[in-house]
N, C-alpha and C positions, 0 to 999 in steps of 0.2 A: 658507186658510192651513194646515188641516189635514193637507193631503195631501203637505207640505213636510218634515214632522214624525216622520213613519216612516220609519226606518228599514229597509235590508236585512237580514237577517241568515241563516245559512247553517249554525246550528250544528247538524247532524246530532248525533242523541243514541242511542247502542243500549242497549236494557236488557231485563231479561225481560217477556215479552209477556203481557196477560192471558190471553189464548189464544193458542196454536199451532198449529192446523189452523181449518178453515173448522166454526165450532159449529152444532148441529142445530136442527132448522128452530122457530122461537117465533113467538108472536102471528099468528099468520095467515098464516104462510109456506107454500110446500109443506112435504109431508114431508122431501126432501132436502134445501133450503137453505133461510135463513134469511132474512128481509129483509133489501133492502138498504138502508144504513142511509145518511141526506145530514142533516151537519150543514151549517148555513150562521149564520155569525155576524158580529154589526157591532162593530167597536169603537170607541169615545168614544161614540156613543150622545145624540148631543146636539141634533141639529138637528129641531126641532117636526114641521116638514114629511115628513122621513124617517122616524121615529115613526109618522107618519098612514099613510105609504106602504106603510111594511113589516107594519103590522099589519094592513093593506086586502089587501097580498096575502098573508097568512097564512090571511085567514078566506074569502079565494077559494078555494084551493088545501089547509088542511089541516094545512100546515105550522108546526111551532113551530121560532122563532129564540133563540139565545144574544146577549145584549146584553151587550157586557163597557162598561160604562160607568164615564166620569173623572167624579169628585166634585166636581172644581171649577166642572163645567157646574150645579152646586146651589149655587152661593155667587155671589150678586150682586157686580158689580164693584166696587160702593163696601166691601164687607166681605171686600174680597181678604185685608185682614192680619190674617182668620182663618184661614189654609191658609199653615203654615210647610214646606216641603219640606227632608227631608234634607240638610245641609252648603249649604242655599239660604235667603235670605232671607225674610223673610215678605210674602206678598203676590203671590209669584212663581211663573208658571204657564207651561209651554212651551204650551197650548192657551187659554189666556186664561181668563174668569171669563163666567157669566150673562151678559147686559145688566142686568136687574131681578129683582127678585123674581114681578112678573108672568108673565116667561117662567119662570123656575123653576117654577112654579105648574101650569103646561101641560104642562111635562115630569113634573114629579112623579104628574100624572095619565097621563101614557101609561105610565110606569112599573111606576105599580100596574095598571090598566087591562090593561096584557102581563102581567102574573103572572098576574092571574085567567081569561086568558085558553090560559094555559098555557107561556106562554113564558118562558126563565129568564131571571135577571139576576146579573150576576158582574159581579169587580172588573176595574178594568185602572185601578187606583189613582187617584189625584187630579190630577195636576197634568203626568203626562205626559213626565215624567225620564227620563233613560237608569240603570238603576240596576247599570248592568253592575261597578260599582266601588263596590256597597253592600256593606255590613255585613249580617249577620242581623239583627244588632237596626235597624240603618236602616231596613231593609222592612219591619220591625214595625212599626215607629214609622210607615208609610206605608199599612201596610194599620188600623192605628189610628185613622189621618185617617178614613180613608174610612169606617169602620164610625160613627165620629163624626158625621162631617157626614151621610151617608144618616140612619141614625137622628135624627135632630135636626132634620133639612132643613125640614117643615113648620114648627114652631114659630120656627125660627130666618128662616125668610124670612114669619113672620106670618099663618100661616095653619094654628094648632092645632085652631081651630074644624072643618077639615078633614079632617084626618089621619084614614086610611081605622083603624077598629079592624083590629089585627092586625097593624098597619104593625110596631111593633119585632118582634114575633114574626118576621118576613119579615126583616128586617133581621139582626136573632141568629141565625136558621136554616138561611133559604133562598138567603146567598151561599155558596156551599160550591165556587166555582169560580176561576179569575184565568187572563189572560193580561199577559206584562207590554208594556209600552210597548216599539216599537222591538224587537221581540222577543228583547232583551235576558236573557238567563238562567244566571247566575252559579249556583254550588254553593250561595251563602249564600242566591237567591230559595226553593230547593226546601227547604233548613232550615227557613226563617223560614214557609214554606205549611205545611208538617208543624206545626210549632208551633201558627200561628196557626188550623190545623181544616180547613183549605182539604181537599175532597177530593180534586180536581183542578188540573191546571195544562196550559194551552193555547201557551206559550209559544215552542216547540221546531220546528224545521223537519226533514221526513224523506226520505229520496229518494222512496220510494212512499209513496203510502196502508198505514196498518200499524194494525194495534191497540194500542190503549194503552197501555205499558208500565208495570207496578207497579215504583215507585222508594219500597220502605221503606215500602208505604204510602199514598203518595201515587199516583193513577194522572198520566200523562204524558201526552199526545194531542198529535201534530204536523201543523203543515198542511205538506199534499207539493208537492214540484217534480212538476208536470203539464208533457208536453210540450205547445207551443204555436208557431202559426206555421206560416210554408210550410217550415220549417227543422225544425219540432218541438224546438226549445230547451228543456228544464227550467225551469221560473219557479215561484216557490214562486205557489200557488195564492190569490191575496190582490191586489185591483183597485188597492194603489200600485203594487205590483213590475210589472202591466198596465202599469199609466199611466208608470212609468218606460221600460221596453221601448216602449213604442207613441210617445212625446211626447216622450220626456225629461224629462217631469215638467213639462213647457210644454201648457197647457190647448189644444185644437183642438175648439172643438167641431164646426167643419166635418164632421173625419172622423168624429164619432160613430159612426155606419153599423157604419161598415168596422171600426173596431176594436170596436162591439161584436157581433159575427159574428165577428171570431177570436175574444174572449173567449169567447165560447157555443159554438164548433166545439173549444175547447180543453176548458170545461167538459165539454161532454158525451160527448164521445170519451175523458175522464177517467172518468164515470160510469160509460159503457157497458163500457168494460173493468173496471169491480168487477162491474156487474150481471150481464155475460154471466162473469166469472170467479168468483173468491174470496171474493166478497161484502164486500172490507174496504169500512167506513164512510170516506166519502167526505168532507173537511172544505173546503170554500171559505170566503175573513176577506173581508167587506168594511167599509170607513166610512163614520162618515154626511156624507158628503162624495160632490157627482158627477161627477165626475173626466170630462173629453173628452164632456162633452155629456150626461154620466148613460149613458157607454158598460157600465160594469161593472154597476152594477143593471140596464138592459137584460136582459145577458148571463144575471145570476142569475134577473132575474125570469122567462124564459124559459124556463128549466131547472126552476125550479122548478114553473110551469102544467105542463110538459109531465108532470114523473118523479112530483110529491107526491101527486098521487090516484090513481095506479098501488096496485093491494090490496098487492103485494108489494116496495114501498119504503114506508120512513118518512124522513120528513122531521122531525129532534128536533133538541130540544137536547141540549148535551154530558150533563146531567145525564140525561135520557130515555137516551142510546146506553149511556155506561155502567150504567145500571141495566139496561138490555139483554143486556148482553154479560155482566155477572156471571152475571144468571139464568139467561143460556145455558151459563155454563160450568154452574151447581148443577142444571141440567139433567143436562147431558151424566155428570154426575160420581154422577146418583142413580141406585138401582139399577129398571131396566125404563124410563128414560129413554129419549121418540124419538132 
């Protein structure tokens, strides 16, 4: 049901870039370039199995993921009308609620389990809204929710006696990121992120691979149109917009194969032209959802065995790249800097 639920979106956004040329070479690069940089992130973050998956091949391969995950996957179905959305009733979720508290339970440990293992966790709100026609204060009131229920989640699904120490610390601290649903991105989301501390925002679509643009403050980071196919089409780089193109958004897992080998020829001929160029950090979205037979995780997981234990690629989270890229620029900008 999930993969019914995303949206297209197409909003090119240009603004000044953290860097402007290709920054000098850090953490183990050569001396002329810089690692190359592959974020890979999942959004809703919900499903147990995919959890197990993504952090099995994390600890194969080296790589840390961005988990933008919905809050409502922590509120068992019987306690839906604790999660009121925006100008929405209470109770009501475009991605549904838990089953139980047991499964909450499972997630809540792969949750923490991925942070200590190095991998981030960001919002992508609760309940899965298009908020394209919010308010500032709306998305407060929704990144609210979710700072709510995350912090709360153990004791509220009966299981205080667990709650790893540290947990609010992590909670107050360590979400400093969001993408939103539907990659939906009004003027009033990037208000309400400034406000609300957010340091990042993942929500924006770009023609290329581009560095991150500082908006006031906030950095900006966009997943790009890669081409793809015998056509080489532009498709924002994200296994709905595949599985739309490839299915029509009609499940085959027949072809699995086949479409996940264009996915992976599109992936990597996307990579290989940062690697062999520019070095811009390279952003693929997927869900925990497996689309044409688990064609798109294929695809990624592929890419990722082959480029993440290469010495001169990293494989990070949003949060890793851009503390990369800063230190590269206060690098570049110190005096006797490589």
């Amino acid at each position: 049901m999930f993969h019914r639920l995303i949206a297209l979106s197409l909003a090119l956004t240009a603004s000044t870039a953290l860097a402007t040329e290709p920054p000098p070479a850090a953490n183990g690069a050569d001396e002329a370039r810089p690692k190359q940089l592959l974020l890979i992130s999942f959004d809703g973050a919900h499903d147990n199995r995919l959890w197990a998956r993504s952090r099995a091949l994390a600890e194969r391969t080296g790589a840390h993921f961005t988990y933008f995950l919905s809050c409502t996957t922590l509120i068992p179905r019987a306690r839906a009308e604790d999660y009121k959305a925006p100008g929405m009733k209470s109770g009501r979720s475009n991605i549904g609620f838990a089953q139980d508290a047991e499964e909450v339970s499972v997630r809540l440990d792969h949750i923490w389990k991925a942070r200590t293992e190095g991998h981030e966790i960001a919002s992508h709100t609760c309940g899965h809204f298009d908020g394209k026609d919010w308010s500032k204060a709306e998305w407060l009131k929704e990144f609210k929710a979710f700072d709510r229920v995350l912090l709360n989640a153990w004791k509220d699904n009966g299981l205080a006696d667990r709650e790893p120490e540290g947990w609010a610390d992590f909670v107050e601290n360590d979400i400093t990121g969001f993408r939103a649903p539907y990659l939906s991105a009004p003027d009033s989301l990037f208000e309400a992120e400034r406000e609300h501390g957010f340091r990042y925002d993942a929500s924006i679509v770009t023609h290329d691979p581009e560095l991150p643009a500082d908006d006031k403050g906030l950095a900006r980071f966009g997943l790009p149109l890669i081409p793809e196919g015998p056509k080489e089409r532009r498709i924002i780089a994200m296994d709905y917009n595949l599985f739309i193109r490839h299915s029509a958004g009609i499940d085959h897992p027949s072809k699995g194969n086949e479409f996940a080998e264009r996915s992976y020829e599109a992936f990597r001929k996307a990579f290989d032209r940062q690697y062999e160029g520019d070095r811009i950090p390279l952003q693929i979205g997927l869900h925990f959802v497996t689309m044409n037979g688990s064609a798109y995780w294929a695809a990624m997981e592929r890419l990722v065995a082959e480029v993440c234990p290469r010495p001169d690629v990293a494989c990070v989270t949003y949060a890793e790249a851009l503390d990369m890229l800063e230190n590269r620029n206060a690098g570049k900008a110190a005096p006797g800097a490589m």
